[in-house]
Structure formats: C-alpha cells, structure tokens
KOLTOR-461023 format. One record per residue: residue in three letters; x, y, z of N, C-alpha, C in turn. Coordinates in steps of 0.05 Angstrom, whole numbers, m for minus. Atoms other than C-alpha are relative to their C-alpha. Example, Ala and Ser with C-alpha at 12.3 -4.5 7.8 and 13.67 -1.06 7.14 Angstrom:
residues 2
type;nx;ny;nz;cax;cay;caz;cx;cy;cz
ALA;18;m24;0;246;m90;156;18;24;0
SER;m16;m24;m1;273;m21;143;m15;22;14
***
This chain:
residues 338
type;nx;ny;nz;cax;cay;caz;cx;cy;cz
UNK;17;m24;0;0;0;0;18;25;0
UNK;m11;m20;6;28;67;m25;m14;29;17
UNK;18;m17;m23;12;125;13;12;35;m30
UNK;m10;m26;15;12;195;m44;m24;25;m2
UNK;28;m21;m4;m27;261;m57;19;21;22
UNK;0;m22;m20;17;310;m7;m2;23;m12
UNK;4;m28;7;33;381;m14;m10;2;m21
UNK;1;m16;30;35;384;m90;m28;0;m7
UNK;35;8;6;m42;347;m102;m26;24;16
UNK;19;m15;m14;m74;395;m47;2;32;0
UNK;m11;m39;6;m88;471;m59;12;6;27
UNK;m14;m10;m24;m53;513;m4;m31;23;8
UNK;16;m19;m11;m102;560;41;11;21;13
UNK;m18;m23;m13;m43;600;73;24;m6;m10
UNK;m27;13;9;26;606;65;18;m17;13
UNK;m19;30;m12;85;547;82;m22;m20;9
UNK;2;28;2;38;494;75;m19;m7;25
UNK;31;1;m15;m20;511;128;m23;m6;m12
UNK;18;m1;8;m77;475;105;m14;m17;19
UNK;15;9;m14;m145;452;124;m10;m27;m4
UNK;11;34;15;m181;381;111;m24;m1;6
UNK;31;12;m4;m250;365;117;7;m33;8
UNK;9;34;m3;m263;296;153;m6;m10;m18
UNK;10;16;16;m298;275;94;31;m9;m8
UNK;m17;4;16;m241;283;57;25;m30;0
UNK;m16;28;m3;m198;225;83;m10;m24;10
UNK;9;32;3;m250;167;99;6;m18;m25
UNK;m10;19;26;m232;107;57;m29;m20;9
UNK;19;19;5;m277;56;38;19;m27;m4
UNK;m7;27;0;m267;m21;49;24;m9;m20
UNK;m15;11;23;m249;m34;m25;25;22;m2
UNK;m22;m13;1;m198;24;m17;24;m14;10
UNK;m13;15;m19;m158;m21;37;5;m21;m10
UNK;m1;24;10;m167;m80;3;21;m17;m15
UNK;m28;11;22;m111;m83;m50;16;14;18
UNK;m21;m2;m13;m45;m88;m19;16;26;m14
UNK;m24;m14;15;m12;m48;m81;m23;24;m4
UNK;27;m26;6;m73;10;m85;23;20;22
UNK;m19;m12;6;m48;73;m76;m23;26;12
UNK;16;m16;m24;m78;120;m14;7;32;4
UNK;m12;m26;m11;m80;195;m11;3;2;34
UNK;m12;m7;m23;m39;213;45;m7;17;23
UNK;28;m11;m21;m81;253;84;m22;m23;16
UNK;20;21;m8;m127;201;82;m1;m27;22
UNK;m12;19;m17;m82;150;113;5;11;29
UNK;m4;m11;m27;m62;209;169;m32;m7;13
UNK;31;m7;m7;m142;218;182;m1;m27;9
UNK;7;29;m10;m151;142;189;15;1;23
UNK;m15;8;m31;m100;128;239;m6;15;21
UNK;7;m26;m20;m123;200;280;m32;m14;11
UNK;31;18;m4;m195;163;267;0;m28;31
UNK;m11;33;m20;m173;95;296;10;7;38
UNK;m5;m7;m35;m137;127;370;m24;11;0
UNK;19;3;m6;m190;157;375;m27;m9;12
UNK;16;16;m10;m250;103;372;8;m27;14
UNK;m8;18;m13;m200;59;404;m3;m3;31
UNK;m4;m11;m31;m183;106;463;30;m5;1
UNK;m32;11;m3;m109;73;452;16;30;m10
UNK;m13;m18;13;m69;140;442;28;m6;m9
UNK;m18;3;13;m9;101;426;m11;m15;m26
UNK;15;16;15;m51;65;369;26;m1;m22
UNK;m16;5;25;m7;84;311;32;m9;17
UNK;m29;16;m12;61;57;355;m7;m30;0
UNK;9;24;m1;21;m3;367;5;m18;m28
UNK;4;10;27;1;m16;288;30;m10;m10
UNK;m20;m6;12;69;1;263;20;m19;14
UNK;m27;27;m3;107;m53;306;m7;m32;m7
UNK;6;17;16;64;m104;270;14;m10;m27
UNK;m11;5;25;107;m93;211;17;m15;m6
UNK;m20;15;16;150;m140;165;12;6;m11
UNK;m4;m12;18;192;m129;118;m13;m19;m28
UNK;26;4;20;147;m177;79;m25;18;m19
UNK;17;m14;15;94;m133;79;9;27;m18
UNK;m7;m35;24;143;m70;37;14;m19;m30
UNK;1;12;30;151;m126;m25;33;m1;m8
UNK;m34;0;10;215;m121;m63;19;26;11
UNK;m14;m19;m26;234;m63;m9;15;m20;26
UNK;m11;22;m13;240;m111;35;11;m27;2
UNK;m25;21;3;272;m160;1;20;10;m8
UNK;m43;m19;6;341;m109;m18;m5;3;30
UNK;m24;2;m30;338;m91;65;9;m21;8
UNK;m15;24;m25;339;m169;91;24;m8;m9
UNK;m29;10;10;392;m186;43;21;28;m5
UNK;m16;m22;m4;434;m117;48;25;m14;15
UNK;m28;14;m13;507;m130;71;3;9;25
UNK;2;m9;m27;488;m86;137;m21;22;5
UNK;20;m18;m8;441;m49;172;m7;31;m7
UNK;m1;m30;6;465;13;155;m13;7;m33
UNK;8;0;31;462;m3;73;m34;m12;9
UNK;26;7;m2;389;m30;96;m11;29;2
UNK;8;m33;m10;367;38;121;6;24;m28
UNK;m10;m15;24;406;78;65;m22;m7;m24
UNK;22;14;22;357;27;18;m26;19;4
UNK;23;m4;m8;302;47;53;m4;29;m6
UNK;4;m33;16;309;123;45;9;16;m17
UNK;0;m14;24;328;125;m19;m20;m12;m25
UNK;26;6;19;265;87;m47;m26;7;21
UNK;31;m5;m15;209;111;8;m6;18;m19
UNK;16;m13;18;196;162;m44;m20;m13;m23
UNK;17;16;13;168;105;m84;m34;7;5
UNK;21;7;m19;119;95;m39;m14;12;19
UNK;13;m17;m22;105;149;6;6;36;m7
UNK;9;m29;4;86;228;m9;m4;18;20
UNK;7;m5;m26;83;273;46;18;6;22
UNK;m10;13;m24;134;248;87;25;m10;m6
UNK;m24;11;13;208;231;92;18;m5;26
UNK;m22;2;m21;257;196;130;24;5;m2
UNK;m27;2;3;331;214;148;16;m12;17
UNK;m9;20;m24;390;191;186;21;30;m1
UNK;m27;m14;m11;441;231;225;16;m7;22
UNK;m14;5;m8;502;215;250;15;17;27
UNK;m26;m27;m23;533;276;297;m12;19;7
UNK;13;m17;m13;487;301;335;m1;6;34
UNK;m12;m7;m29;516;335;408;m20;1;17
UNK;18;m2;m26;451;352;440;m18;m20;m1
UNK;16;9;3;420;293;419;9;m36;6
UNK;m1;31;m3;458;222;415;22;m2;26
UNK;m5;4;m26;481;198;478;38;m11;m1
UNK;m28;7;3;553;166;453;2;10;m35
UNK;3;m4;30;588;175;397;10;m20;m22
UNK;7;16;19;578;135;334;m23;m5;m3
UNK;29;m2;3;505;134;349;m6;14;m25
UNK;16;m1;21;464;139;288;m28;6;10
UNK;30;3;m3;394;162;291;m15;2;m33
UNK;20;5;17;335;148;239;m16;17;3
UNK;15;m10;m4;290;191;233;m21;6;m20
UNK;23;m8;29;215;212;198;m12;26;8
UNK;8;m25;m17;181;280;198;m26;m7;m23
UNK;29;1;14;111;284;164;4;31;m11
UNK;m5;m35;12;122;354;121;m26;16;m10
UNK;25;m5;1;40;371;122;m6;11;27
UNK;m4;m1;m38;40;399;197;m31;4;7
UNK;28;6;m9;m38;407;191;m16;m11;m8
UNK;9;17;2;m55;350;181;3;m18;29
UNK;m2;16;m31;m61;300;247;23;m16;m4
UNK;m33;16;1;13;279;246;5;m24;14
UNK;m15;24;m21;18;242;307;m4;m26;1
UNK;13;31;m2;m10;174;304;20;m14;m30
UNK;m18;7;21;20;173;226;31;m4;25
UNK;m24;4;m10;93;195;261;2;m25;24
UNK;m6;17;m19;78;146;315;9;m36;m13
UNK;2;23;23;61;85;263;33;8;m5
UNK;m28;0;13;136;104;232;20;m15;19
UNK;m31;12;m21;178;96;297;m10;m28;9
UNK;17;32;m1;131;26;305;20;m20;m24
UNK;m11;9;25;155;3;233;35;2;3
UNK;m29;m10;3;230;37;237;11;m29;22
UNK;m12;15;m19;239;m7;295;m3;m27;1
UNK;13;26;9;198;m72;275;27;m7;m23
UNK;m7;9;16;231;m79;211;47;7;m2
UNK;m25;m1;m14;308;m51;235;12;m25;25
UNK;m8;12;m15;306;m100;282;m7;m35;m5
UNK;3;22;19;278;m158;234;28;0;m12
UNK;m22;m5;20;339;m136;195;27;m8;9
UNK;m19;4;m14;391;m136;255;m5;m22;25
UNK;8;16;m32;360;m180;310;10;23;19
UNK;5;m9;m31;368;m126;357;m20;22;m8
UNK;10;m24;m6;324;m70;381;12;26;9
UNK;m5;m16;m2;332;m2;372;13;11;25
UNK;m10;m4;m19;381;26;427;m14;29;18
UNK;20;m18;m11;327;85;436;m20;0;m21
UNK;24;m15;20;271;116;404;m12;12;13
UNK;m6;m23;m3;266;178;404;m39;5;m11
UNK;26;3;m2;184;205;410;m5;32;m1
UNK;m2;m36;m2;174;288;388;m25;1;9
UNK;34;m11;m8;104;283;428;13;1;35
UNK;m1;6;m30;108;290;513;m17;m24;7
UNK;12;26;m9;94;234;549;m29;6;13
UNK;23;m4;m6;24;266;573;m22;m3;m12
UNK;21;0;23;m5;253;503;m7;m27;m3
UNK;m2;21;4;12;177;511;m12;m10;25
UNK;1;11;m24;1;122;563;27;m4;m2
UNK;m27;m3;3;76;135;577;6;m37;15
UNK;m12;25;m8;81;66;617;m2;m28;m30
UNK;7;12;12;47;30;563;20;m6;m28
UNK;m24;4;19;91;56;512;27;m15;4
UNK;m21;12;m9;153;42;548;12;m34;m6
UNK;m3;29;m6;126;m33;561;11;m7;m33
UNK;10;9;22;112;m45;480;30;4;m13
UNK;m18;7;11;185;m24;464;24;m4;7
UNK;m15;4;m15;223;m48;514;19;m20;m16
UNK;m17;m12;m14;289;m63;511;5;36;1
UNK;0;m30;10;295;6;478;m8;16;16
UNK;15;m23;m15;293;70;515;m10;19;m12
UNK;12;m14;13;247;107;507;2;24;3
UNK;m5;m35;m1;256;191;502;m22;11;m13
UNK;28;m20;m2;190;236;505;18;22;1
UNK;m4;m32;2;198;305;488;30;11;m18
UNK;m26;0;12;249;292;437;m1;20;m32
UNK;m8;m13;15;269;336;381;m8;m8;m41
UNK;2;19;26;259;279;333;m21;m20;7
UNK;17;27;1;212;224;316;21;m22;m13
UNK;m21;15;10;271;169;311;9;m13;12
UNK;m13;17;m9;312;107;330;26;0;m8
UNK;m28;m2;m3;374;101;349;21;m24;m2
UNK;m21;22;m3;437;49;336;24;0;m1
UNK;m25;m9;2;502;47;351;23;m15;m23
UNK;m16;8;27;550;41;295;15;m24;1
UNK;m10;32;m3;579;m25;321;m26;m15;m14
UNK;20;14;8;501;m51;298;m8;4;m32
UNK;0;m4;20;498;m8;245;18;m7;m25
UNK;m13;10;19;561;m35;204;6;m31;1
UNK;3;29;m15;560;m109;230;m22;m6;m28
UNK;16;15;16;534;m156;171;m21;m9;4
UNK;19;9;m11;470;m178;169;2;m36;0
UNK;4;37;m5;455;m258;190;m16;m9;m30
UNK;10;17;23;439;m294;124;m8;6;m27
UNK;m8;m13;30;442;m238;70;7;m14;m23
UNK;m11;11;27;445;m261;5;7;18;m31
UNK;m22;m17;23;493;m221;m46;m25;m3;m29
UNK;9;5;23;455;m245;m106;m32;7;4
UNK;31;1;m6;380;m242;m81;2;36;2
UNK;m1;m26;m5;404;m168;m59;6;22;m27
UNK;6;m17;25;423;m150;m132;m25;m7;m16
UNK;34;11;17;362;m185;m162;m21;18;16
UNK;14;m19;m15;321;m139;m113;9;27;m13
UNK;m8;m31;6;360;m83;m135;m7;16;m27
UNK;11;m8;26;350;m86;m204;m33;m5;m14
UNK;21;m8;7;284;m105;m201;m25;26;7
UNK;11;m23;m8;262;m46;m166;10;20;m19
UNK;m17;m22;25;306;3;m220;m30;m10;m30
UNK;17;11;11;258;m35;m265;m30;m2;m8
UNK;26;m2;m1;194;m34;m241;m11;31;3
UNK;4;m25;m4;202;39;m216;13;16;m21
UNK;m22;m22;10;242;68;m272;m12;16;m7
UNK;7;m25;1;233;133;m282;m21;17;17
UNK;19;m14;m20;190;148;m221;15;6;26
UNK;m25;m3;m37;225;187;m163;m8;25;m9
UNK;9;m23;m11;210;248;m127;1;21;m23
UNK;m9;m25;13;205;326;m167;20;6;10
UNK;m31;m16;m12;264;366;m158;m8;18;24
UNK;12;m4;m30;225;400;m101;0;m15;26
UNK;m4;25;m23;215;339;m58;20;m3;m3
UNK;m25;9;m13;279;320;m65;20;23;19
UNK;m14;m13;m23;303;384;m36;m10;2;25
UNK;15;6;m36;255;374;21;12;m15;12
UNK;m6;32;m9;276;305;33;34;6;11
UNK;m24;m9;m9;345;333;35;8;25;20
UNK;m9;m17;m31;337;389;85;m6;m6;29
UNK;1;10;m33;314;351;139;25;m8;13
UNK;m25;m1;m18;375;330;160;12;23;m5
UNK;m6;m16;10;408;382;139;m9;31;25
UNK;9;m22;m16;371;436;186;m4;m20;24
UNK;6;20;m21;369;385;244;27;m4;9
UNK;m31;m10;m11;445;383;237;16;13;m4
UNK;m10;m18;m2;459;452;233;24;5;m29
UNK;m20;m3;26;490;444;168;m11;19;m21
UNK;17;m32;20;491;501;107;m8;m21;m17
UNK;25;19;13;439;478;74;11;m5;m37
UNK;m23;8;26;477;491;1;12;m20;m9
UNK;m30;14;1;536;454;11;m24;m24;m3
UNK;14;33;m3;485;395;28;m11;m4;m28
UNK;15;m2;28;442;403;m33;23;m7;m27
UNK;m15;m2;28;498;415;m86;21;m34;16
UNK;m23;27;6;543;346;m58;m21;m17;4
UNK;20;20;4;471;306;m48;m9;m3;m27
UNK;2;m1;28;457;325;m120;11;m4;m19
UNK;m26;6;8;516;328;m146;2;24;m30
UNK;8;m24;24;494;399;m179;14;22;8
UNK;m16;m27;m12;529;475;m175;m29;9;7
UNK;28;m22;m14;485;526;m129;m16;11;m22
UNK;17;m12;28;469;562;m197;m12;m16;m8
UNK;21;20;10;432;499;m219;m23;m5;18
UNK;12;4;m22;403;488;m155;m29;16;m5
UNK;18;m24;5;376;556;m160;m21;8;m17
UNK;21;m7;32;348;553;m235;m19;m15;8
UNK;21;22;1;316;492;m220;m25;10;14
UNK;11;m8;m7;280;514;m168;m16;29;3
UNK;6;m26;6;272;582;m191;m31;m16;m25
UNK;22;8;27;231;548;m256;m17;m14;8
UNK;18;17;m7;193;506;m207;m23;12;24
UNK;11;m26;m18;163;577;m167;7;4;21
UNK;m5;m7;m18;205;567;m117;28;3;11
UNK;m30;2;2;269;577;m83;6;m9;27
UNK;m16;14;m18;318;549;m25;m13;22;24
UNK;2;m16;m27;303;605;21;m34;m3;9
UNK;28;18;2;222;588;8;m1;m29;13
UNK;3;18;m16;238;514;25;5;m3;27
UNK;m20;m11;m32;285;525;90;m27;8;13
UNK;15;m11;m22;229;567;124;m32;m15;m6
UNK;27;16;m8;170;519;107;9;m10;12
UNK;m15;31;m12;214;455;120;m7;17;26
UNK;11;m7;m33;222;497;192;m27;6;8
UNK;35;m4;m21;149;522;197;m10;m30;6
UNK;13;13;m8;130;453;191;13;m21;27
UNK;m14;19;m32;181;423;247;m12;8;16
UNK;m8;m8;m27;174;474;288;m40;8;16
UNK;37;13;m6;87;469;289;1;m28;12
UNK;2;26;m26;99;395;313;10;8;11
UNK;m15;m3;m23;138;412;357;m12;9;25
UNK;14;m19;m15;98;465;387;m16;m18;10
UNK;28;9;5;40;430;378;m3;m30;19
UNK;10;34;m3;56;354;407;26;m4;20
UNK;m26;3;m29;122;370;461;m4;20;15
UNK;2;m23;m20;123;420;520;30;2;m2
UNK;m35;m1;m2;197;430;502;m6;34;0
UNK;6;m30;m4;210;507;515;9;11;m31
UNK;m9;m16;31;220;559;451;21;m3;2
UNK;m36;2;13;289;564;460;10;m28;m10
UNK;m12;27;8;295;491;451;m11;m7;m26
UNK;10;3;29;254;495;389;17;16;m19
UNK;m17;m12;12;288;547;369;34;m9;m7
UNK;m20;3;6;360;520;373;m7;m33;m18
UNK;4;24;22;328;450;343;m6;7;m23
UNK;6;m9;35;312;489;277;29;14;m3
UNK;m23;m9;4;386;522;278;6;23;7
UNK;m10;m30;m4;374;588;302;23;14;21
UNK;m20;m10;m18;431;630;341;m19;6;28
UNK;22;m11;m22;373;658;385;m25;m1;m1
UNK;27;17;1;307;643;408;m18;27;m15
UNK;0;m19;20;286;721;385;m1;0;m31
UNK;m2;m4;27;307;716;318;m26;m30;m5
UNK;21;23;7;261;649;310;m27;7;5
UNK;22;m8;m2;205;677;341;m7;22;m15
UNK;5;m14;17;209;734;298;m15;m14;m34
UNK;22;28;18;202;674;247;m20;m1;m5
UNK;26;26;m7;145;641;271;m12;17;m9
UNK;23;m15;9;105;697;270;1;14;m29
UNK;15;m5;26;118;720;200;m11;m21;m21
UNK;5;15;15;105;652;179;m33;m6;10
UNK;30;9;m15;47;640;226;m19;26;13
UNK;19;m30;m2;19;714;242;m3;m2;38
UNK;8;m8;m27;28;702;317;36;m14;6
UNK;m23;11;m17;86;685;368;2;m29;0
UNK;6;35;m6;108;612;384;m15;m4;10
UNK;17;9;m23;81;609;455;m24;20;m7
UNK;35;m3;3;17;655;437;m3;m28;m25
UNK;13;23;22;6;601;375;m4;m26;13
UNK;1;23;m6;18;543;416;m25;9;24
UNK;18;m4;m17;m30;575;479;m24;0;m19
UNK;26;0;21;m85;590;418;m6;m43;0
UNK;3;38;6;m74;508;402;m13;m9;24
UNK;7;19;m24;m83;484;464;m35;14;16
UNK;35;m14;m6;m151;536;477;m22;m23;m14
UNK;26;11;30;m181;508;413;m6;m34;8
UNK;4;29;m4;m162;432;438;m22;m14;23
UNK;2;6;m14;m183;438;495;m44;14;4
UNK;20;m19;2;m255;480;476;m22;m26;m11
***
C-alpha cells in the first residue's frame, strides 16, 4: 500500500503549507484497503489512523500498528533490506526508495548530533511528516513502530532508543515504554527516531544473500524506472537533516545532487520556488509539531531548527504563522481543549 497526494495534489489555504481538511475528505472505503498495491492519498491514511486512536481510546494506536510490521509486507523493499550487507546499507535502501511509496513524508539519518545522541557513533533514523496540519501524530507514531519492527527484523536487535517528538502526557507513557522495551524510550524529543550504535549499524546482516540483494536491486530500477520524487521533494527530503544538523543547507544540496548552487537555484527558480522558500516551510512545519505535540521550551525549538537565538526564531514564527510561538501554541491548546 502506497501512501501519495501530499503538498503538491492539495491547494494551499495559507502560506508554508497551512492547510485545512475536511473529515470527509480522508475516509476510505473497504475496497480502498483492500488491495495491498492501491495507492492511498496521504491525508487520508493520516485521518484514518487519528480516526482509529481515537475510537480505540489507545493513544499510542499508531506505535502499536506500526510494530506489526515486516519487511514482507514492503515487497521487493524488503527483500534489498533483509539481504543488504548491513544495517546501515538496509536503512540507506530504505530512504532512498520511500519516495516510491510514500508522499508527504520523509525519512533521514544523522550521524553527529551533540545535543542529541548519547555516545558517539550513534546513528539516529528519523521521519518528519512535512504537512504539519494534518493530524501527524499517530502517522509519526506508526513510523517509529515500523522503523523499529523492521530494523530489528533486519539486525535482530532492538533499537538502542527511540526517540518520540510528542510528551509523554499525550501517551500512556508506561504502556509505551512496556511495548518497546528493551529500547529506551525519550518523550519530548526533538525527533521522531531510533537510534543504533555504529557497532550494529556496520555489522553484517545474519543470512544476507549477495545475489537475491542484486536481483532486488535491479528489479526495483525496473519496475520503478523513471518514477522518483520532483526536484522540489527532493530538496525537502534533503533538508531535513540538513537543518536538524545545523548544516549550510547549500553545501548539502549541491554534494547530495551532485549539482552547482546556480543549478540548484534555476531549477528551483523554474519550479516557483526557491531554497530560502523551502528552509522556512521545511522549519514552519518542524517547528508546528513541535509546538504542537512536546512541551519543550521555545528556546529549545528554536536551537532545534538552527537558530543562534530564540528572538530571531520567534520573529520567524510569526511572519510565517501571524502570531508568536508560545501565543500560537497557547491559541492550540484553547481550541483543543474548547
């Protein structure tokens, strides 16, 4: 099941990517569910899972779903990670064909992060949902479910954290805990992501097969050719890390691409938009979850989007969002709670 339809399919109602949904708009019908290979606007799939905690009452619901996963159920995805020569090339697989398959939404990995991984060589995984009003959390929760199910299908171990950008007041924090135990768990984190230490991450996988892993490889080149992200999405996809680890966003772009800034620039100049346009959505939409689903303070939002000072960010917020952080986030929490 493909999950597509984000930003580009839906008109905009404000600017950086504030929009509204109608409930209707994302019920699915039976026969929608039905075929494994059918092909789900993305909204629709957030709305479901927001649907589901809900009439469950389970507010971890989408953590729950998402550690159900196989790498059976992602097809010839998951036959290049089980046979990958290591965890890390598994992962690398994985987020450089989720564009296949998923709209909306993107995962990255970062390596060298001071205020965030606990030793060093730690690796974290990570997914951000790049629609921020849309009901994120249950989707983002489903991800670190899956990230960790099928990473740990891959390596026999479990994630050495996972990492949860909601407070533990939104969850049944014990419950969570139990469900991904050994793994610790971190509420009020910066990221929605799992963590492994580079001893796990370069360590061979158990029973990989070299040949099954190029037969996967090429039949995905094959079946997918010529389908992969616009030159937009891919600079999305590439600033998440990228503004997460404080890196110039440029430099990243032009050696991920393997393009000069002047190309960079046309491209996205001919596509209505430009790098300084992406940068401050990409942040409006972090830094809305963030607000929105952690009690972390502004300054900590603020230095998790890159800024020198919490000031200059909040000056931000509000020309992106027409109000302050903390008034936007006090408005949120009126309305939730009304």
């Amino acid at each position: 099941m493909r999950c597509t339809g984000g930003a580009a399919g839906i008109s905009s109602c404000a600017q950086y990517g504030t929009r509204t949904y109608p409930r209707a708009f994302w019920y699915l019908t039976e026969a929608d569910l039905s075929d494994p290979d059918n092909a789900l606007p993305y909204a629709s799939v957030l709305g479901l899972l927001d649907e589901c905690a809900d009439a469950t009452g389970v507010g971890h619901f989408g953590l729950a779903l998402g550690l159900k996963a196989h790498l059976a159920h992602f097809g010839m995805i998951g036959e290049l990670m089980r046979n990958a020569p290591s965890l890390g090339q598994a992962i690398r697989d994985f987020i450089g064909n989720h564009h296949r398959f998923v709209r909306g939404g993107a995962p990255y990995a970062i390596e060298h992060d001071p205020y965030l991984l606990r030793h060093k060589g730690e690796v974290l995984v990570g997914y951000r949902c790049m629609i921020s009003a849309l009901p994120t959390l249950q989707f983002s929760l489903a991800t670190m479910g899956i990230g960790a199910s099928l990473a740990g299908e891959v390596s026999g171990r479990r994630p050495s954290q996972v990492h949860l950008g909601c407070s533990d007041g939104l969850l049944a924090a014990d419950a969570v805990r139990a469900i991904l135990k050994p793994s610790m768990v971190v509420f009020d984190s910066r990221h929605f992501g799992i963590t492994y230490g580079r001893d796990v991450i370069d360590s061979p996988i158990p029973g990989a097969d070299p040949a099954r892993y190029r037969q996967a490889y090429t039949a995905i080149q094959g079946y997918w050719n010529g389908v992969g992200p616009d030159f937009v999405d891919q600079v999305r996809r590439l600033l998440l890390p990228a503004i997460f680890a404080e890196k110039a966003h440029m430099n990243v772009l032009s050696e991920a691409l393997r393009l000069h800034p002047r190309t960079i620039n046309r491209r996205l100049k001919e596509q209505g938009t430009s790098l300084r346009a992406l940068v401050n959505e990409t942040r409006y939409e972090i830094a809305s979850q963030l607000l929105k689903h952690t009690d972390l303070p502004i300054a900590s939002v603020a230095e998790a989007l890159g800024y020198s000072e919490p000031s200059v960010f909040t000056r931000a917020f509000r020309q992106w969002s027409g109000q302050a952080p903390d008034n936007w986030r006090q408005t949120l929490i009126v309305q939730q709670s009304a």
